[in-house]
The first five atom37 places (N, CA, C, CB, O) and aatype in JSON, in Angstrom:
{
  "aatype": [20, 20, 20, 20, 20, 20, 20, 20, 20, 20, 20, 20, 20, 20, 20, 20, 20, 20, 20, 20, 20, 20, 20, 20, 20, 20, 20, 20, 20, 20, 20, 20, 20, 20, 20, 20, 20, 20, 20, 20, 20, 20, 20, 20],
  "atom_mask": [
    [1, 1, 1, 1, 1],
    [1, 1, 1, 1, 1],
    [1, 1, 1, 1, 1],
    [1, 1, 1, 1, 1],
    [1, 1, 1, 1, 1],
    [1, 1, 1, 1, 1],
    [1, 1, 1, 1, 1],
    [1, 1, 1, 1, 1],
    [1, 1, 1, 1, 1],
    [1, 1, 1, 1, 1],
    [1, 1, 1, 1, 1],
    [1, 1, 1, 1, 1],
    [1, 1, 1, 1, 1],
    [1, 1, 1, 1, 1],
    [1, 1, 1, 1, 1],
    [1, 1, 1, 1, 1],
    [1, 1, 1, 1, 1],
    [1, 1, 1, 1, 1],
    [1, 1, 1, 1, 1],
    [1, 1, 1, 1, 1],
    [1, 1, 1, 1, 1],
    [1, 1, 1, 1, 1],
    [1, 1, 1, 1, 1],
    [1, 1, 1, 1, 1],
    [1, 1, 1, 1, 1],
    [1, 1, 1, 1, 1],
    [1, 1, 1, 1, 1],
    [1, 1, 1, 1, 1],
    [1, 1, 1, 1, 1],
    [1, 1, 1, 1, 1],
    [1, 1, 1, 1, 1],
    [1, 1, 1, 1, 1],
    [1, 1, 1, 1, 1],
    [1, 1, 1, 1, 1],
    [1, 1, 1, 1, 1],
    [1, 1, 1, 1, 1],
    [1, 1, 1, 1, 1],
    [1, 1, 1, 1, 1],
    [1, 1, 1, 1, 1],
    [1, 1, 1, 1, 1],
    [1, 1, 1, 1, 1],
    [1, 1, 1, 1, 1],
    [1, 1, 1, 1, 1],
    [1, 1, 1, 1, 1]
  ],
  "atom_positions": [
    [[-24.73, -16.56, -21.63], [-24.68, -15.39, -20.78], [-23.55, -15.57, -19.77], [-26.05, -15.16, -20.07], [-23.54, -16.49, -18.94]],
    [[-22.67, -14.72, -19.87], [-21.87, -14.95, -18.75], [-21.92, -13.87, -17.24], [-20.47, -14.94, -19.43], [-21.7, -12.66, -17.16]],
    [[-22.19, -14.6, -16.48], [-22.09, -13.93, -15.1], [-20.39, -13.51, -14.16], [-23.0, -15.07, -14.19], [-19.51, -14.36, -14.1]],
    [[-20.28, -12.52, -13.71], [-18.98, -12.34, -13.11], [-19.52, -12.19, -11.64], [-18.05, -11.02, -13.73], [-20.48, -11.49, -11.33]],
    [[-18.75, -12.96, -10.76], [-19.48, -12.78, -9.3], [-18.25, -12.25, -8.42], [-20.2, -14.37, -8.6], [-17.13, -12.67, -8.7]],
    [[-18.41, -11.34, -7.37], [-17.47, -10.53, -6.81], [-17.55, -10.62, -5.39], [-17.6, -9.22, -7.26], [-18.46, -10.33, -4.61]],
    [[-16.23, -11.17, -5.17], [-16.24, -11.3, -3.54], [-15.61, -10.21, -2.77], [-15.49, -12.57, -3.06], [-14.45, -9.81, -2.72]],
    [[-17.04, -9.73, -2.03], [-16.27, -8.51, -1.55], [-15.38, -8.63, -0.11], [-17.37, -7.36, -1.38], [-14.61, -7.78, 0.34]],
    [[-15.61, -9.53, 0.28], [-14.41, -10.27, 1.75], [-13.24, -10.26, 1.09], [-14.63, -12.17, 2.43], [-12.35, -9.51, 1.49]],
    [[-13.07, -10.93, 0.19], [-11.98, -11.25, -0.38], [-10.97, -9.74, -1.72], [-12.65, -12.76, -1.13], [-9.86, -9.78, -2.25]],
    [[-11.68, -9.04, -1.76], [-11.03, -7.72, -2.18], [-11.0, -6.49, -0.57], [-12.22, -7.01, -3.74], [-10.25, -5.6, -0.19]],
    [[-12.06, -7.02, -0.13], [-11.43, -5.95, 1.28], [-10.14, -6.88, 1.82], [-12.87, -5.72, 2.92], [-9.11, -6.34, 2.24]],
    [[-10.29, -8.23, 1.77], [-8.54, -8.96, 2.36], [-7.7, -8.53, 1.66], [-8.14, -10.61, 2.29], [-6.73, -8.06, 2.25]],
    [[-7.67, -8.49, -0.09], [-6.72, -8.29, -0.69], [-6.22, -6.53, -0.17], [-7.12, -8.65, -2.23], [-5.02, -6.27, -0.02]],
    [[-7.13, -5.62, 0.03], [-6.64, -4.18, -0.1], [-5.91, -4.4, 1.25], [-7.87, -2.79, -0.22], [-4.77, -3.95, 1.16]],
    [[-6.21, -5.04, 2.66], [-5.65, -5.06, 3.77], [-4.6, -4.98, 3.65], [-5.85, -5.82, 4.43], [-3.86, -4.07, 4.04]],
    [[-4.17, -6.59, 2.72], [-2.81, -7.0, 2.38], [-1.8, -6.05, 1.89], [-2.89, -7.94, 1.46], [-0.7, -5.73, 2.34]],
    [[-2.41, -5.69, 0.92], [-1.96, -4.28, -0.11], [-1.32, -3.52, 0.51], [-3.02, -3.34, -0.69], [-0.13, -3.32, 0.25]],
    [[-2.01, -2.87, 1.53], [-1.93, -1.87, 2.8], [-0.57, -2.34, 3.84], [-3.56, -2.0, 3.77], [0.51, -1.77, 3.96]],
    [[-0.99, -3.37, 4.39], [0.16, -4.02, 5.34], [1.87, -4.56, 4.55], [-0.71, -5.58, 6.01], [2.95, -4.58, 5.15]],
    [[1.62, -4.93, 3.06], [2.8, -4.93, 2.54], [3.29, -3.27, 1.93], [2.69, -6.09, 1.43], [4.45, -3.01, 1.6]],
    [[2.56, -2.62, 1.89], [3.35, -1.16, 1.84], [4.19, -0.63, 3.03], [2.32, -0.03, 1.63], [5.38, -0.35, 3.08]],
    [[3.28, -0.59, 3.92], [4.03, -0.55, 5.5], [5.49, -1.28, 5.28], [2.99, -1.56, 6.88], [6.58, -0.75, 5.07]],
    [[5.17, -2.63, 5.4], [6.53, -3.3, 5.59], [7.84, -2.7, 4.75], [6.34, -4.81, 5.16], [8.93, -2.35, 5.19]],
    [[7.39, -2.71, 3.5], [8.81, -2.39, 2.48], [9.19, -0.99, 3.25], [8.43, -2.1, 0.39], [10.28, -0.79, 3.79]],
    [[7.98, 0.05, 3.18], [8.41, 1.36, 3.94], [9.88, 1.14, 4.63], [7.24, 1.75, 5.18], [11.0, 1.54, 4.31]],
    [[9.26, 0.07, 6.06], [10.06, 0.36, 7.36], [11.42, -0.83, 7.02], [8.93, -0.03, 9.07], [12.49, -0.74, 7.61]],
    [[11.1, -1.99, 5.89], [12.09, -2.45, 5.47], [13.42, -1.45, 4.86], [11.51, -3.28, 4.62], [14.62, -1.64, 5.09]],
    [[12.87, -0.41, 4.07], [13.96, 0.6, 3.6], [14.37, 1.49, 4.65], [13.49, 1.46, 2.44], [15.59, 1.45, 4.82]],
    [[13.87, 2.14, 5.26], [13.9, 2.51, 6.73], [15.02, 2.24, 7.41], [12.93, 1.91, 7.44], [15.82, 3.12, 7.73]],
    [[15.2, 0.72, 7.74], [16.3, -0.29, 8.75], [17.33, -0.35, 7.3], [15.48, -2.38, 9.53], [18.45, 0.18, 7.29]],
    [[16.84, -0.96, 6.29], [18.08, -1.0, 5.53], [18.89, 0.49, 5.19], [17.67, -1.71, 4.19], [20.0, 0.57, 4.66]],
    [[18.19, 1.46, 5.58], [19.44, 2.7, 5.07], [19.52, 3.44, 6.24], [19.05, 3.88, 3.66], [19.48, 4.67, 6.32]],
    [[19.69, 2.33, 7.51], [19.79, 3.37, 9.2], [18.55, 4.06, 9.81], [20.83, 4.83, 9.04], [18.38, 4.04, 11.03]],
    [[17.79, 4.61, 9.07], [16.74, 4.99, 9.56], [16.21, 4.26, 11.42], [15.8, 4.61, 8.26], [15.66, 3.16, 11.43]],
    [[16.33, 4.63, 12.12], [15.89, 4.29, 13.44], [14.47, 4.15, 13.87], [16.4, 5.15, 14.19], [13.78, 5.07, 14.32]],
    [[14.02, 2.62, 13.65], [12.69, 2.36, 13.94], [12.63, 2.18, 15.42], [12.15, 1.16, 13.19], [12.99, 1.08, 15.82]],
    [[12.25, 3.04, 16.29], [12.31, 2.32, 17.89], [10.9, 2.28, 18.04], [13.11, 3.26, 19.31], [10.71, 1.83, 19.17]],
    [[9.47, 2.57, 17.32], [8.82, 2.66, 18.15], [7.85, 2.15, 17.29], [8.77, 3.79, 18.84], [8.29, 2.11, 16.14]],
    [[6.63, 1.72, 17.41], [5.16, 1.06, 16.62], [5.06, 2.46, 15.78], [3.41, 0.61, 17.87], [4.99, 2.38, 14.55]],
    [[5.05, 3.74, 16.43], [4.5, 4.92, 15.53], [5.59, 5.03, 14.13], [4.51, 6.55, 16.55], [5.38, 5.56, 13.04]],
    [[6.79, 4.34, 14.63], [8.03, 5.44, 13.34], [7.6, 4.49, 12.15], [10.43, 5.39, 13.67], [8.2, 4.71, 11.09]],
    [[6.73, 3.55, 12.16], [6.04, 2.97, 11.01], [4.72, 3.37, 10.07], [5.77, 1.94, 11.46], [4.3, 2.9, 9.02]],
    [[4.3, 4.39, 10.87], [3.23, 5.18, 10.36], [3.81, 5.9, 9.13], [2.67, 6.17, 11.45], [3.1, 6.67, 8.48]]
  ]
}
């Protein structure tokens, strides 16, 4: 019988991650093509 056991800490960390590396590339393309990040919001 095989059992599959599911960590749900560890898939809510992974989606965080998920989440926080989308942001980044966003505001990474952003600065790389001029785009003007001055503020915490222009990352939303």
């Amino acid at each position: 019988m095989t059992s599959i056991n599911t960590n749900n800490s560890a898939q809510a960390a992974l989606q965080t991650l998920r989440s926080v590396n989308q942001g980044l590339n966003s505001t990474q393309n952003h600065v790389s093509t001029g785009y003007r990040v001055g503020k915490a919001s222009d990352n939303a």
